[in-house]
C-alpha positions, 0 to 999 in steps of 0.5 A: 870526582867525588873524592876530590868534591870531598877533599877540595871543596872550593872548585865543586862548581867545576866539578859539578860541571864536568860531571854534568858535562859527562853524564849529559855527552854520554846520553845526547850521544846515545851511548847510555841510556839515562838510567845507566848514567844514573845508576853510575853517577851514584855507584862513583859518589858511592865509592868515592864516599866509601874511599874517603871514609875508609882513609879517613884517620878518624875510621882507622884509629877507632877499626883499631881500637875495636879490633883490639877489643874483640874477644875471639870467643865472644865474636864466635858466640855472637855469630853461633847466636845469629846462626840458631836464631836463623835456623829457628825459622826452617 
């Protein structure tokens, strides 16, 4: 649902009640307990956010554009530096 409240934006009344309606059921009918249902409204607008934003052509065209920039050598000194800076610690 959460993908649709993003790309039709008109009927998020009916969806904000089928959400309602399910998240409701599912507690009155003793099948979850409340912080279940909670827990999994927000990894569903979670995902849908994330889904959304991934087929997103802005997202795709600049993961591109940084992908192509990367330089192999730069990216493995960069994760060396982190490694050191860990290891300083123990």
């Amino acid at each position: 649902m959460s993908v649709f409240w993003v790309v039709f934006p008109k009927l998020r009344p009916l969806y904000a009640i089928c959400i309602g309606a399910a998240d409701a059921g599912l507690v009155l009918l003793n099948l979850h307990f409340v912080s279940d249902v909670v827990a999994g409204t927000f990894v569903g607008v979670s995902t849908g956010m994330f889904t959304v934003a991934l087929c997103s052509p802005n997202f795709r065209e600049n993961s591109l554009n940084r992908a192509a920039k990367v330089d192999p050598v730069d990216a493995i000194a960069e994760i060396a530096a982190v490694e050191d800076i860990r290891d300083v610690g123990h």
